[in-house]
Structure formats: structure tokens, C-alpha cells
N, C-alpha and C positions, 0 to 999 in steps of 0.2 A: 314671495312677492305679495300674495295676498294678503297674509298678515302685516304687511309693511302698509301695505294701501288700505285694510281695515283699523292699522292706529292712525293713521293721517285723516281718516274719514270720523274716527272720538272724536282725535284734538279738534279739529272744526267743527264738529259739532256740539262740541264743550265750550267753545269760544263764543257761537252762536249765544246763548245765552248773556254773553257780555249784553251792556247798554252799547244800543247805535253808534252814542258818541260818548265817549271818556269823560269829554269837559260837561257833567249834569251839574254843578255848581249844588252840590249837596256839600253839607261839612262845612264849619269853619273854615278857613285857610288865612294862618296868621303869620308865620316865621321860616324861621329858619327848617325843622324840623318838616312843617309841610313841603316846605319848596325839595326838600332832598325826597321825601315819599309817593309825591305825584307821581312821578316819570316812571315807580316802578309798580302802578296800579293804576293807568292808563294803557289799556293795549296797544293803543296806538302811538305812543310814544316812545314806548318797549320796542317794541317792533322797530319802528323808522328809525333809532338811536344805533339798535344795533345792524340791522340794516346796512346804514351808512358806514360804520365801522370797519365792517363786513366787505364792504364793494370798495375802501379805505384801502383795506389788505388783498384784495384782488388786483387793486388798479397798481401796489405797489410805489415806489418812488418818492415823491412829495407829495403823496396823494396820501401817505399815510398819517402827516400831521395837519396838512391844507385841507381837505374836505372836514376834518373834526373841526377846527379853528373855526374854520367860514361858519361850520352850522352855526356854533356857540355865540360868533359875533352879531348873525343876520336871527337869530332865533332873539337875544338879548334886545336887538330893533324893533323886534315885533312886539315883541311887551312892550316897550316906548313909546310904538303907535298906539299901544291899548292904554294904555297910562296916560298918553295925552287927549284921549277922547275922539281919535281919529276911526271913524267906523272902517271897517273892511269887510265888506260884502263874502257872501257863503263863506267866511271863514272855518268854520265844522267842516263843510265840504272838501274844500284844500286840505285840510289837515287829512281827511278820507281819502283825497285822490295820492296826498304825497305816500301813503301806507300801500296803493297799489303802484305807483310808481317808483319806489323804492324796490320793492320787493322784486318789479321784471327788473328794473337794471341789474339785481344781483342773482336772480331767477337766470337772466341771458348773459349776463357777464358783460355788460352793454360796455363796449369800448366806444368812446368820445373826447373832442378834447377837454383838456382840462378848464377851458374859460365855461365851456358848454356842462361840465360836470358839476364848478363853482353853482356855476346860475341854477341849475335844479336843485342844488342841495338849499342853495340860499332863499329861495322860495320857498323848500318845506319848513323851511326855520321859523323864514316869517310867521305863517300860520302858527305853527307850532308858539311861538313866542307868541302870539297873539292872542290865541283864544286860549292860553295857561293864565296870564296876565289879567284877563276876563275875570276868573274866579277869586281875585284878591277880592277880602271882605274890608269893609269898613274898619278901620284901627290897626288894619294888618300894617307889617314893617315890610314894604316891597323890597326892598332892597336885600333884607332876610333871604323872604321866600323866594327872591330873583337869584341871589348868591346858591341857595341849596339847589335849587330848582336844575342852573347850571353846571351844580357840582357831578349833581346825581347824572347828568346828560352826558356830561363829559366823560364820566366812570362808565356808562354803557358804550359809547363809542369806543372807549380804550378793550374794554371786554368785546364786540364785536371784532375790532384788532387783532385783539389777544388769539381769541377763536381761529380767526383765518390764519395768520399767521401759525400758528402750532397745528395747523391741518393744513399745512401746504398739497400736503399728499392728496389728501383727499376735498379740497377748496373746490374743486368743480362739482362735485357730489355733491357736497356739503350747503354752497352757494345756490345749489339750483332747486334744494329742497325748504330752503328758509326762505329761499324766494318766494317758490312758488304758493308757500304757507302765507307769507308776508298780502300778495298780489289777492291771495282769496278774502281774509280776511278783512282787506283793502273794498275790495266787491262788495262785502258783507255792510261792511260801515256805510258805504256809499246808495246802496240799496236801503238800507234803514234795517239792516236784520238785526 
């Protein structure tokens, strides 16, 4: 047990080291190629994708293609509103709180309905689609880096999927440690570590 809780205590503090927040707007970001590499060099993106995927394969049912769809749709909105010059206040923030929010729902295995499941996922999207959308530089092809951007989202929610599902056995273990990795990390961003 102790070695278990001395590598959970590295990974955190290997992560610690991350930047605050993902979106530093460092780097070109022009196409296609970018939009697919974000999502997997953002922790926070990492995390909530699979995340979602995750609590996707816990909730079972229609939940397994309905909560990946919603994000993809309401995340795809958020860049829209970033696109059309629509501010959204502490957007960084939201994206920070959906990382600790994500991670208790599948940290507790949070049962709710599914209108109530919809509305939290499509919330993290927004941000998420919003402050990704942020970083498009001058001459970028949004639509590229919006296309890869979705692609690579959708490939980690189907991997979070994947995950719970082929560990049905062990999905309550498994869910309550990616969780609770998910929720700290969440902490960390939102604190400014």
C-alpha cells in the first residue's frame, strides 16, 4: 500500500510541474496536424476526454455514445463563440473546474440523470472548445485545426470507453483512482500550481 501511495504521490508531483493552464498560447497553431496534438499535450484536456469516456463506460446504456457526442457537439460551440468574438469570462477557470469536476463524478461514480449528466458534460465542452479556439493564430485553417482538434477528442473518449469497458472487473478501482488523480490535478490548475 505504501508503494502504491508513494507512485501516486511522483505522478502528482511530476504533473505539478505542468503549466497552470494548458492553453499558454505558445507555438504556432495552424491545421490540421495541430488540432489532432493539442488534446494530447494539454493535461487538461487529456484528463477530462478521458475522464468523460470513463464515467461514459460506468454510466453504461446510451451514455456510452450520448455523453461523447454532446461533448464533441457543445465543445465544437465553444470554439464558435471564440470564433465569433463572443468573450466568456474565467474561461481557464471552467476548463480548471471541469478537470476537478470530471474526475469526482468518476472518482464517486456520481449517479444522476442523464438530462443532468448531458448539462455537466456540455458545459466542460464549452470551455474546453473555447479557450482551444483561443490559440488559433492569424492564417490558421480553423476548420483544419477544429476538424483534428475533434478528432483527437473523440479518439480519447472512445479510449476512456475502451479502458472501462475491458475492466469491467475492476471499473470501481480503476474509476476511483483516475478520479481521484483527475479531481487533484483539477485542484492543482485551479490553485495556479
Amino acid at each position: 500500500m505504501k508503494i502504491k501511495s508513494l507512485k501516486l504521490f511522483a505522478v502528482l508531483f511530476l504533473l505539478s510541474a505542468l503549466p497552470a493552464h494548458a492553453h499558454t498560447g505558445i507555438g504556432a497553431v495552424h491545421g490540421l496536424l495541430d488540432g489532432m496534438l493539442h488534446p494530447l499535450i494539454g493535461i487538461d484536456h487529456l484528463l477530462v476526454m478521458l475522464a468523460v469516456g470513463l464515467w461514459a463506460a460506468m454510466r453504461g446504456g446510451k451514455a456510452l455514445w450520448l455523453l461523447p457526442t454532446v461533448f464533441l457537439a457543445a465543445m465544437g460551440a465553444g470554439a464558435g463563440l471564440s470564433l465569433l468574438g463572443i468573450t466568456v469570462t474565467a474561461a481557464e477557470s471552467w476548463v480548471a473546474l471541469s478537470v476537478v469536476a470530471a474526475g469526482v463524478l468518476v472518482w464517486r461514480n456520481t449517479r444522476m440523470s442523464s438530462a443532468l449528466a448531458v448539462a455537466l458534460v456540455s458545459v466542460f465542452a464549452l470551455a474546453h472548445g473555447y479557450v482551444h479556439a483561443l490559440e488559433l493564430t492569424d492564417g490558421a485553417d480553423a476548420l483544419a485545426y477544429s476538424t483534428g482538434f475533434l478528432l483527437t477528442t473523440a479518439l480519447l473518449h472512445g479510449l476512456g470507453i475502451a479502458v472501462g469497458v475491458l475492466s469491467a472487473a475492476r471499473l470501481k478501482i480503476l474509476g476511483a483512482g483516475f478520479g481521484l488523480l483527475c479531481a487533484v490535478v483539477g485542484v492543482g490548475l485551479l490553485a495556479g500550481v
